[in-house]
C-alpha positions in Angstrom: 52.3 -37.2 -63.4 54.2 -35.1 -66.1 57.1 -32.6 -64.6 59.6 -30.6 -66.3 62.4 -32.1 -64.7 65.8 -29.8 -65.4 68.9 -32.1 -65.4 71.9 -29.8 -66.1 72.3 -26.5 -67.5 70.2 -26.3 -71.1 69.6 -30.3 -70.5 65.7 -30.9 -69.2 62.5 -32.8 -70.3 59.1 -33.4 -69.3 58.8 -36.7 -67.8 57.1 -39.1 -65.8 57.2 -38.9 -62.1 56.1 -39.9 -59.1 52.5 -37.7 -57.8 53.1 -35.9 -54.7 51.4 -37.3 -51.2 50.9 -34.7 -49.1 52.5 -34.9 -45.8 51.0 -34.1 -42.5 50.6 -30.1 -42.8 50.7 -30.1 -46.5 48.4 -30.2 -49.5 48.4 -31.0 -52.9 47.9 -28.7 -55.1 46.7 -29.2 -58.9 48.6 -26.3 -61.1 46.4 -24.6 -63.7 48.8 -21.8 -64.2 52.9 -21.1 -63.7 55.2 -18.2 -64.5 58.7 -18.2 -65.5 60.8 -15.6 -64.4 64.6 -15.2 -64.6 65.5 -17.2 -61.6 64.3 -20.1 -63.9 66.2 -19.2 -66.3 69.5 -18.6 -64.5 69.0 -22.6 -63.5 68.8 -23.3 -66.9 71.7 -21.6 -68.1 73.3 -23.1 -65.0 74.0 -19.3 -64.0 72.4 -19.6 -60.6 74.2 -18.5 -57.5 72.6 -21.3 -55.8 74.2 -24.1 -57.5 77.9 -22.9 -56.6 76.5 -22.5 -53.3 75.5 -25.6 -52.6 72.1 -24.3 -51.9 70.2 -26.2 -54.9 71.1 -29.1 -57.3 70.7 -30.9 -60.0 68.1 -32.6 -61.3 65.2 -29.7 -60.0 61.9 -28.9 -61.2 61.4 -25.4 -61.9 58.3 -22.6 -61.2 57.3 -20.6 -57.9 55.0 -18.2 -59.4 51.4 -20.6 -59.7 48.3 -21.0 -59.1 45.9 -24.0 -58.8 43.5 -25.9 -57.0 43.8 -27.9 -53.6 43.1 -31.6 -54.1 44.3 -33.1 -51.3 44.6 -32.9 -47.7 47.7 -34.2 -45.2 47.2 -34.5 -42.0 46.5 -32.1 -39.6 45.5 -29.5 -42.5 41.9 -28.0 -42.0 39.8 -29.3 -44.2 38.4 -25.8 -45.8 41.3 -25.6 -48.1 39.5 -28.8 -49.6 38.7 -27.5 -53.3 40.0 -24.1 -53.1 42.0 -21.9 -55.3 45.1 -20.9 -54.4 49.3 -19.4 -54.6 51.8 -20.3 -51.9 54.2 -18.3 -50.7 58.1 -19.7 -52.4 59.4 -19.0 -48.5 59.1 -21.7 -46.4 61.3 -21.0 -43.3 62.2 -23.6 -40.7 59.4 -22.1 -38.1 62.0 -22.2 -35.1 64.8 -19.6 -35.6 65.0 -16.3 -34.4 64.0 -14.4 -37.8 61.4 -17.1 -38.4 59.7 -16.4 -35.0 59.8 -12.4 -35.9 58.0 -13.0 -39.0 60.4 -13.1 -41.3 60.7 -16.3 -42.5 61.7 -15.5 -46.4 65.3 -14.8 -44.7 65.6 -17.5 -42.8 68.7 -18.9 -43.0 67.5 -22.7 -43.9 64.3 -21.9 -45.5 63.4 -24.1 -48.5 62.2 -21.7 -51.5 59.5 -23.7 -54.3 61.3 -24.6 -57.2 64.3 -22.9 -56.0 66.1 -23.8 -53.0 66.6 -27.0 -50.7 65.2 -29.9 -53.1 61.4 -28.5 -52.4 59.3 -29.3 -56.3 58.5 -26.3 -58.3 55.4 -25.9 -60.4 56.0 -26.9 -63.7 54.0 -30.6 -63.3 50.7 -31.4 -63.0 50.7 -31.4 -59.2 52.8 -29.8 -56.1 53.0 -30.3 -52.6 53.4 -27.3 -50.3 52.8 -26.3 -46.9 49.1 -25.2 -46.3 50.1 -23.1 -43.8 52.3 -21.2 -47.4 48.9 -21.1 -49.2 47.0 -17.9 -49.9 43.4 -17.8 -51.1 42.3 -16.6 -54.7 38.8 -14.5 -54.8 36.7 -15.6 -57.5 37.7 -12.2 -59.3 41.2 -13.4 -59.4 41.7 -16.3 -62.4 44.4 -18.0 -62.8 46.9 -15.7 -65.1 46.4 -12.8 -61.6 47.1 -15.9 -59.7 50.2 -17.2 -60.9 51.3 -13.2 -60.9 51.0 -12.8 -57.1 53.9 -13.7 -56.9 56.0 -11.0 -58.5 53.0 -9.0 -57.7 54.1 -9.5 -54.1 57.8 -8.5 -55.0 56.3 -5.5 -56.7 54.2 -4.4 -54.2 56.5 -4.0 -51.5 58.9 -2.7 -54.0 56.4 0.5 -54.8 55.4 0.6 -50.9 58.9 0.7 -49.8 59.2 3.7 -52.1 56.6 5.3 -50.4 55.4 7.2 -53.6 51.6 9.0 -53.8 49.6 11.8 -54.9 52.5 14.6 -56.1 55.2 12.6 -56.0 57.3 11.3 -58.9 58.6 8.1 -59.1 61.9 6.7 -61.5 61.3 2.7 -62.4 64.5 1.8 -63.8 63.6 -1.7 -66.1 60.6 -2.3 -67.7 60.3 -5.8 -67.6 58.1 -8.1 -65.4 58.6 -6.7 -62.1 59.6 -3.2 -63.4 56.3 -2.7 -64.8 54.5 -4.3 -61.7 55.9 -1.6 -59.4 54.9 0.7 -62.4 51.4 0.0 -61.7 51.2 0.1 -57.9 52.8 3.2 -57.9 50.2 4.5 -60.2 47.4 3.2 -58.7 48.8 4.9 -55.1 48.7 8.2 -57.4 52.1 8.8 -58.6 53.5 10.1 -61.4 55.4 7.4 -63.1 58.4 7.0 -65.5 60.4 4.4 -66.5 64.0 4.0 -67.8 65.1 1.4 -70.1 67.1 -0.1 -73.0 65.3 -1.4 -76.0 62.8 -0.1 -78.4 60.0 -3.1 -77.8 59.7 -2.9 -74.2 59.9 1.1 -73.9 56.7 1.1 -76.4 55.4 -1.7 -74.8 55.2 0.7 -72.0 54.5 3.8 -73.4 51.0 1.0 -74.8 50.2 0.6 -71.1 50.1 4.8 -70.5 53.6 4.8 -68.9 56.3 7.7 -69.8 59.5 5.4 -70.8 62.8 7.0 -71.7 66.1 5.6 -73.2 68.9 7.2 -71.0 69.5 9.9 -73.5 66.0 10.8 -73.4 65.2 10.7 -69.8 64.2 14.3 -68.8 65.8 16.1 -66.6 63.2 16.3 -63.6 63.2 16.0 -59.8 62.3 12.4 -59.3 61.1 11.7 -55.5 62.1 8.0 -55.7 63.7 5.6 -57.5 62.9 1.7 -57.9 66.2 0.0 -59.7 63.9 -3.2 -61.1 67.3 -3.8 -63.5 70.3 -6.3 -63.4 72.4 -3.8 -64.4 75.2 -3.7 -62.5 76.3 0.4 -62.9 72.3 1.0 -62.7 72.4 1.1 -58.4 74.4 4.2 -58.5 72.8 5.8 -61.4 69.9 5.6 -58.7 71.0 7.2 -56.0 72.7 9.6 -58.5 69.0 10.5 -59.9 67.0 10.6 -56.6 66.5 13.6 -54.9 67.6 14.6 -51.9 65.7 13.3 -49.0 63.9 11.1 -51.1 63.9 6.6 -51.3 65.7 4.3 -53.7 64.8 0.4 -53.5 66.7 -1.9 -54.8 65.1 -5.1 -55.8 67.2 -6.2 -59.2 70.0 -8.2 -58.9 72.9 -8.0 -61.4 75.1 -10.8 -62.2 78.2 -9.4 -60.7 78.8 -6.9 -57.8 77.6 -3.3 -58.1 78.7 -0.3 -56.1 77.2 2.7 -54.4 79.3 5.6 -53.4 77.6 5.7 -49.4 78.9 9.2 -49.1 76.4 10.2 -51.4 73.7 8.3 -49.9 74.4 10.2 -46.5 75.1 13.7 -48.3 71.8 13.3 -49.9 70.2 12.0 -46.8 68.6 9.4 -49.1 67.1 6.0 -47.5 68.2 3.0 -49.2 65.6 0.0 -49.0 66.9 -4.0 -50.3 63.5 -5.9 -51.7 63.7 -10.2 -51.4 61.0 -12.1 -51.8 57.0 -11.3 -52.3 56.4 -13.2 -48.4 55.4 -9.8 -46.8 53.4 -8.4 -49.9 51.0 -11.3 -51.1 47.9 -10.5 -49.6 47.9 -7.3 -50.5 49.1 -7.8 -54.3 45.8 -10.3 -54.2 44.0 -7.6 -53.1 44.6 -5.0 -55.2 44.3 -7.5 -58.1 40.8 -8.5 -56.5 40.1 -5.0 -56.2 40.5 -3.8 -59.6 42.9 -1.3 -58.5 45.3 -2.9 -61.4 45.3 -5.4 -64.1 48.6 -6.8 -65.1 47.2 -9.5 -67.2 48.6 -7.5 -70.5 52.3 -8.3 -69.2 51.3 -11.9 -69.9 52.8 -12.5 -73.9 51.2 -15.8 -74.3 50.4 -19.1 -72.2 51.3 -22.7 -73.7 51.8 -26.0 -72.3 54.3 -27.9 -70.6 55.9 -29.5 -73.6 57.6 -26.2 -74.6 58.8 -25.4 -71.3 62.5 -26.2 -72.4 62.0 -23.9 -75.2 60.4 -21.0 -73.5 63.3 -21.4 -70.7 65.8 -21.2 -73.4 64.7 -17.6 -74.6 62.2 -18.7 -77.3 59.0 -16.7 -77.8 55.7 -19.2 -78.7 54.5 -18.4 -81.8 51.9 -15.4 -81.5 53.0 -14.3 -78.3 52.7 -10.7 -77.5 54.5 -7.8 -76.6 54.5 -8.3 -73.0 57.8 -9.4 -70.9 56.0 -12.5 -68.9 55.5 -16.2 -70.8 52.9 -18.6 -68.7 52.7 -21.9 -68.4 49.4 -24.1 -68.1 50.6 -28.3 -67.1 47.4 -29.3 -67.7 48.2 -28.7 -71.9 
């Protein structure tokens, strides 16, 4: 089968490879749709925390937001996943430790993560194996593009719950890309009052086009914002967060900088603010499906443009397909 197979940083191709055999408790999944996000990207640029760590390697194949079709069955798997349409969860946890046994297998300490971590194959080929019991069940309602954005939708999700914001409260979404926006839209379709915060011109009107107030920081009025998502990898943005919260009120951090940031923690417990740390979509992908299946949102606009696997190098390399739109996400179909 074709893969985009990464081989260093900025050094990747599609090639030939072997297909996938799914191994007792997996399936093989056929790929209609993948998303790249900035994880990918930070492997390409050879920026990724994970290869000083140790905890990933060259050569990798790239892409844990998807969505596809089950093909074929390992052992052990029940057969009604035969033909269905399906994401998977990037977390695959050992099943045996402690956190894995409490649930909370996207921290366990030797989880494999899809595309990302521990040698397990991404999405950007044809095919991928993956644990059925990782899979998650697309409603007809939900194509492809919802599909392959479960996955952030997931992040997102828990990201806007954790924030706890409804009917007459105000929430602050600091970045308005991807997941930014995401969060953006939960919160809005759990009645809040939403505003964003951000840097450049295009994504603050891209925005403002999907019925968002979004403010440069010397715009960004001066009201009593109940919670505060930091969606950013700014590293001073953290404690802007907690400076702009209310009192009593939630910030959640789910952006990560490239270097350390800081919060001054005497003003979290002078403000009596609760601090909440987003990783991984695990707990939220059902109910980012859901909602998608629902109708309660439509983030299908965020998507600029899909193309095919040939100009996967490209698009990982910062370069927009011709046509694409204003929106921050590029997709990826393997079967083009």
């Amino acid at each position: 089968m074709r893969a985009y197979v990464l081989t260093g940083p900025e050094q990747g191709s599609v090639q030939e490879v072997p297909a996938p055999v799914a191994a007792a408790g997996e399936v093989v999944v056929d790929v209609e749709r993948v998303g790249v996000c900035g994880t990918d990207v930070e492997f390409f640029t050879g920026e990724m925390a994970y290869l000083q760590q140790g905890r990933a390697r060259y050569p990798i194949r790239l892409g844990h937001e998807w969505a596809g079709r089950v093909s074929a069955l390992g052992a052990g798997v029940d057969g009604s996943w035969a033909g269905r349409r399906v994401t998977g969860d990037t977390m695959l946890g050992d099943g045996t430790c402690r956190r894995c046994r409490r649930g909370h297998q996207h921290v366990c300490e030797h989880r494999q993560e899809v595309g990302i971590r521990g040698g397990r194959h991404g999405a950007l080929a044809q095919q991928l194996a993956v644990p059925a019991s990782s899979l998650h069940a697309l409603p007809d309602s939900v194509d492809a593009t919802l599909g392959a954005l479960a996955e952030p939708g997931g992040n997102a999700w828990r990201a806007a719950h954790a924030a706890g914001a409804g009917p007459g409260d105000r929430l602050l979404v600091l970045g308005p890309g991807t997941i930014g926006l995401l969060v953006a839209m939960f919160a809005r379709a759990a009645g809040a009052e939403v505003h964003l915060l951000g840097v450049t011109g295009e994504s603050l009107e891209f925005a403002r086009g999907l019925g968002f107030d979004a403010w440069r920081e010397d715009e960004l009025p001066d009201l009593p914002y109940d919670a505060v998502v930091d969606a950013s990898n700014a590293a001073g943005l953290p404690a802007r967060a907690l400076e702009l919260v209310e009192p009593a009120g939630r910030v959640v951090y789910i952006g990560l900088a490239g270097q350390p940031s800081t919060i001054d923690t005497r003003t979290l417990a002078l403000k009596d603010v609760t601090a909440v740390g987003i990783l991984s979509a695990s707990p939220g992908l059902g109910a980012a499906i859901a909602a998608y299946a629902a109708g309660e949102l439509d983030p299908r606009p965020l998507v600029a443009a899909t193309t095919g696997l040939d100009q996967a190098g490209s698009v990982l390399a910062g370069q927009r397909p011709a046509g694409a739109g204003a929106g921050p996400k590029i997709h990826i179909d393997p079967r083009c």
